[in-house]
N, C-alpha and C positions, 0 to 999 in steps of 0.2 A: 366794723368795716363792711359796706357795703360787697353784695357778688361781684358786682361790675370789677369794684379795683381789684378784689382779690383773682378772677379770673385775669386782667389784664396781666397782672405779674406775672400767675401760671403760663401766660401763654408766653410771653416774653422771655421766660426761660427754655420752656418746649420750644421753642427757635432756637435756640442755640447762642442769645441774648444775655450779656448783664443787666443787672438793678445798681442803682447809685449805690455808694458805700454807706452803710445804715452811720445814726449818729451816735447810736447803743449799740450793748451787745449782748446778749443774755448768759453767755458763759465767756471769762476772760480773766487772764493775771491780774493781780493787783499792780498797780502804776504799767499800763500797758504804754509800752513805746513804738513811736513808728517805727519799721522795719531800714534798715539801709543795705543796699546791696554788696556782698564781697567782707561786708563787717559782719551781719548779724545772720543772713540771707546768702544762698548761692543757687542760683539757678542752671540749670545747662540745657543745654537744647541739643536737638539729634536730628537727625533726616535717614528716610528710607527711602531711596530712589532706585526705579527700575527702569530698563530700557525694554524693547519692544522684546524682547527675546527673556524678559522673564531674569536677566542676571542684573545682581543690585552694585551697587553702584560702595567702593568701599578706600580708603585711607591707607598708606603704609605711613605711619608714625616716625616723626625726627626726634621728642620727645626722647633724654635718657634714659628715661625708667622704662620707656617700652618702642627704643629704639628698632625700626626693622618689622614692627608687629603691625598688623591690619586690625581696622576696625572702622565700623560707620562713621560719616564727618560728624563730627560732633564738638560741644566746647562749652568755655563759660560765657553768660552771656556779660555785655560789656555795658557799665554806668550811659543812660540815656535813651535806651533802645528799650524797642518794644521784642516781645519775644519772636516775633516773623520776623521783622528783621536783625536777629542774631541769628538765625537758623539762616537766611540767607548768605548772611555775612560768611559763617561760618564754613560753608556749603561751599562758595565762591575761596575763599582763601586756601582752602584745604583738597579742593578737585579741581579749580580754575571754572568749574563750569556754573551757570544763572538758573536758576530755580522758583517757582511756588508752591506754596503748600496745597495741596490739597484736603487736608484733615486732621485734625489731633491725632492721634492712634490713642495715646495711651498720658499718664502721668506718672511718675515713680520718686517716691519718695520717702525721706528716711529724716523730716522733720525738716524743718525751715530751712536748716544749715546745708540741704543736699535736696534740689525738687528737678526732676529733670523731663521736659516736656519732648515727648516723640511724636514725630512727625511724620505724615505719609507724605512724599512729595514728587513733583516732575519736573524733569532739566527743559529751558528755557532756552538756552543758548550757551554762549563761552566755548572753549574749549581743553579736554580732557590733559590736567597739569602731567607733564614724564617728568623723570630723571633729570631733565637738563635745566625745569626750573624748582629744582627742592630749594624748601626752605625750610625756615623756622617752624613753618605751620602743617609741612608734610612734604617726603620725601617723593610722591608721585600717586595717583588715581588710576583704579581700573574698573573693570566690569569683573564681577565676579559670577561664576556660574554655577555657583554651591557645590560643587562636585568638585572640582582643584582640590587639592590641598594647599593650605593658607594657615599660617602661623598667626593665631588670630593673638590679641591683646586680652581679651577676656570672651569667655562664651555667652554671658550675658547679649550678645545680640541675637544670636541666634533664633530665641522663643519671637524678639521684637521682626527680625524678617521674617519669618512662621505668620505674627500678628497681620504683619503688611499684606503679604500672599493673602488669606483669607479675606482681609479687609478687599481687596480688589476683587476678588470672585464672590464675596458676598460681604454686603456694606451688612457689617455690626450694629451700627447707629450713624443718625444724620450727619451728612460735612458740617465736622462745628470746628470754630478757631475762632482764637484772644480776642474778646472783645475788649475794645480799649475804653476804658472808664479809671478814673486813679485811683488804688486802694492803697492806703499809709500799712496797713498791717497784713500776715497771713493770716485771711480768715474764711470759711464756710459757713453759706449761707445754706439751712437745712428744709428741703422742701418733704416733710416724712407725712407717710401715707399709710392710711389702715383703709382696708379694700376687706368685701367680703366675696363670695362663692358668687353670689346673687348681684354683683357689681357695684353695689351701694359702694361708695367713697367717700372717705377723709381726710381733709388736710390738715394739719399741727399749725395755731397761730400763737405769738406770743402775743400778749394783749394788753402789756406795759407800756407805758406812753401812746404811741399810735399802733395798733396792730399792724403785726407784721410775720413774714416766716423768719424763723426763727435761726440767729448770727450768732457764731462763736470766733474766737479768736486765739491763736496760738502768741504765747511770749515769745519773747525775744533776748534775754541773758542765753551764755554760753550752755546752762545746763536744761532750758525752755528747747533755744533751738535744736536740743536733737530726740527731744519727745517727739515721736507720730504727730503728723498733722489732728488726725483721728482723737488723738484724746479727748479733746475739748467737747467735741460732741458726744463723745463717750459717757463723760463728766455731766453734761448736760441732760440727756437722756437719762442717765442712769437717777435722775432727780425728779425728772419731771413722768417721765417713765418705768416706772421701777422691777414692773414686773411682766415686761414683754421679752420680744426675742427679736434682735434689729437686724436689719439687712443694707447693709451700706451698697447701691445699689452701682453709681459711678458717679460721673461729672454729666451734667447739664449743658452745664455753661461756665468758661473760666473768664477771669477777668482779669484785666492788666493794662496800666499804661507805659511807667519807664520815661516817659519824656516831659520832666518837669524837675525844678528843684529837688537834690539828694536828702531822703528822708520825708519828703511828701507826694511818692508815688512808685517806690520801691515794693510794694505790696501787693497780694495778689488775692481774688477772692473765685473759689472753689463752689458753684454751685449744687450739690449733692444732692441725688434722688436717692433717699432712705425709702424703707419701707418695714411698717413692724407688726406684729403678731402676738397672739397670748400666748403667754405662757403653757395656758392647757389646750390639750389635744382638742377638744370638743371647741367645734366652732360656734363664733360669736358674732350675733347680729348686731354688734352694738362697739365702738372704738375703745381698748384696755381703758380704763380709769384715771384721769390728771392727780400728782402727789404735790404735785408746787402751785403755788396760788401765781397767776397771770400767762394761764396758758388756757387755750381751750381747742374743742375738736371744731373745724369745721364741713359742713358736710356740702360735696360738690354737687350742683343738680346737673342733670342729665345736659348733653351737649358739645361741641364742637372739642373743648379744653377736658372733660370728665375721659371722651372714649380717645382723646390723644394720651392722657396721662396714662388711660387703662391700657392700653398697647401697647406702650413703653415699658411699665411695670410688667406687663406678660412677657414681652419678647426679650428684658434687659438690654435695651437699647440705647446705652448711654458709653459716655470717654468712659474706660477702667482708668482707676487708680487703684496703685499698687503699694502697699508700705512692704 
C-alpha cells in the first residue's frame, strides 16, 4: 500500500471521520451475523446540557421502577434513526425543549447488548415541560444546580456532568460525532501505534487481501452480546502481538447509520487509537516483533498526519470508552 492511501485514511480518522465498512475482518465469530437493533444490540443515548448559569439540565422519571427519581434525558434509541437524532428525540420528549450536539463526551459499554453514547449538548428552542404536561416519557424538566438536594435514579451521572464541566473549560479532544456510513455489525477498526522517545512512528497494517488497518468484529448470540466490545481486539493483539503491553487509547471516530433496511445498518464501527510498547523496560528503536503471518509495521514519514497523530498520542486526545 502506497504512503499516499495509507496517509489518506490516517488523516480521515484524525478528523473525526469513518472509513467504509471493510469487506473482511481479521479477528471475528465464526458465522458472524448482522447486528439488529433491540434483538441482538441496544443502544442508548444521553444528553448533558447546560444553561448559562453552569446548572444542567435534568428528568424527573414516570417510569415505575424509578418513579419520582431524577436523572439526565436519556433513552433507547428507536429502529431507523441515527444516534443524533434519538438524542434529539429523546431530549425533546422528555424536557419539551430543541437541542444539538455539540460533541461525543464519552461511549460506555458493557458489550453489544448495552452501548450508550453521551453527549455534550445545547438547548435550541422548545420549551421547559412542568407538571401540567407529564407523561409517559417524564413527569417534568428542570435546571439543576448541583447543590439542591435531588433524589437521583442512579449516581452514575454524576462522573458524566463532572466529564461535561471539564469538557467545556478545557476540550479533551476535537468536536467529533456519528459519522453516518452503514455498518451491519459491532466492530473496531484498530489504528495501533509504536512511537519511540526520538518520534520515529508506526502504524499496524494487516496486509491480507488489500492492506488495511486492522478490523475486528464482536458476535452477536445472547452470550457474544454481553462480552466487552474490547475483546476482539484483545484476541487479536494478543496473536499478532504477543509480547507488548497495549494501551486502548479512546475513539477516533464512530460510525453509524440506522436508516436503512433492519439488519443491514444496525451496526456500528469504533474507531480506536491503541498504542503498544515492549514489554522490557529498556527502550526500543525498532516496533515489538509480528507473531502472525499478514501483518506488518509501517513506518509514518515525517509530516502534516505523523505530528497530528504524535500529539494525539501525547496529549490522549480522543472519545473515552469505558467498559
Amino acid at each position: 500500500m502506497a504512503w499516499q492511501e495509507v496517509e489518506q485514511k490516517l488523516e480521515t480518522l484524525l478528523n473525526g471521520k469513518g472509513l467504509e465498512e471493510p469487506e473482511q475482518y481479521d479477528e471475528a465469530p465464526e458465522n458472524l451475523q448482522p447486528v439488529k437493533l433491540k434483538k441482538s444490540v441496544s443502544y442508548i443515548v444521553l444528553a448533558v446540557i447546560f444553561n448559562e448559569q453552569k446548572d444542567v439540565l435534568v428528568i424527573q422519571e414516570a417510569k415505575q421502577e424509578c418513579y419520582g427519581k431524577w436523572y439526565l434525558p436519556a433513552g433507547r434509541m428507536e429502529l431507523n434513526e441515527s444516534i443524533i437524532e434519538a438524542m434529539k428525540r429523546e431530549v425533546q420528549e422528555e424536557t419539551g425543549l430543541e437541542c444539538e450536539p455539540r460533541t461525543l463526551l464519552a461511549v460506555q459499554e458493557h458489550g453489544p447488548s448495552w452501548i450508550r453514547y453521551v453527549f455534550l449538548a445545547e438547548t435550541t428552542g422548545g420549551t421547559l415541560k412542568t407538571t401540567e404536561e407529564a407523561d409517559a416519557e417524564s413527569l417534568q424538566a428542570t435546571w439543576w444546580d448541583r447543590i439542591t438536594s435531588l433524589s437521583l435514579r442512579a449516581s452514575d451521572i454524576l462522573p458524566l456532568i463532572d466529564l461535561a464541566l471539564q469538557y467545556q473549560d478545557h476540550p479533551s479532544h476535537p468536536l467529533t460525532l456519528p459519522h453516518q456510513i452503514a455498518c451491519t455489525v459491532v466492530s473496531q477498526r484498530l489504528l495501533v501505534t509504536f512511537s519511540t522517545h526520538t518520534e520515529d512512528l508506526w502504524v499496524l497494517l494487516a496486509a491480507e487481501g488489500s492492506p488495511h488497518l486492522p478490523v475486528t468484529a464482536c458476535g452477536s448470540t445472547f452470550a457474544e452480546s454481553r462480552i466487552s466490545i474490547r475483546v476482539p481486539l484483545y484476541r487479536l493483539l494478543k496473536h499478532v502481538l504477543p509480547d507488548v503491553k497495549l494501551q486502548t487509547r479512546g475513539i477516533l471516530a464512530l460510525q453509524h447509520l440506522g436508516k436503512a433496511p433492519a439488519g443491514t445498518a444496525d451496526g456500528i464501527c469504533l474507531n480506536l487509537l491503541v498504542s503498544v510498547r515492549h514489554n522490557e523496560a529498556v527502550e526500543s528503536a525498532t516496533p515489538p516483533a509480528i507473531h502472525r503471518e499478514g501483518f506488518q509495521w509501517f513506518p509514518v514519514p515525517n509530516g502534516t498526519v505523523k505530528s497530528h497523530l504524535l500529539q494525539r498520542l501525547s496529549t490522549n486526545t480522543v472519545v473515552p470508552l469505558h467498559s
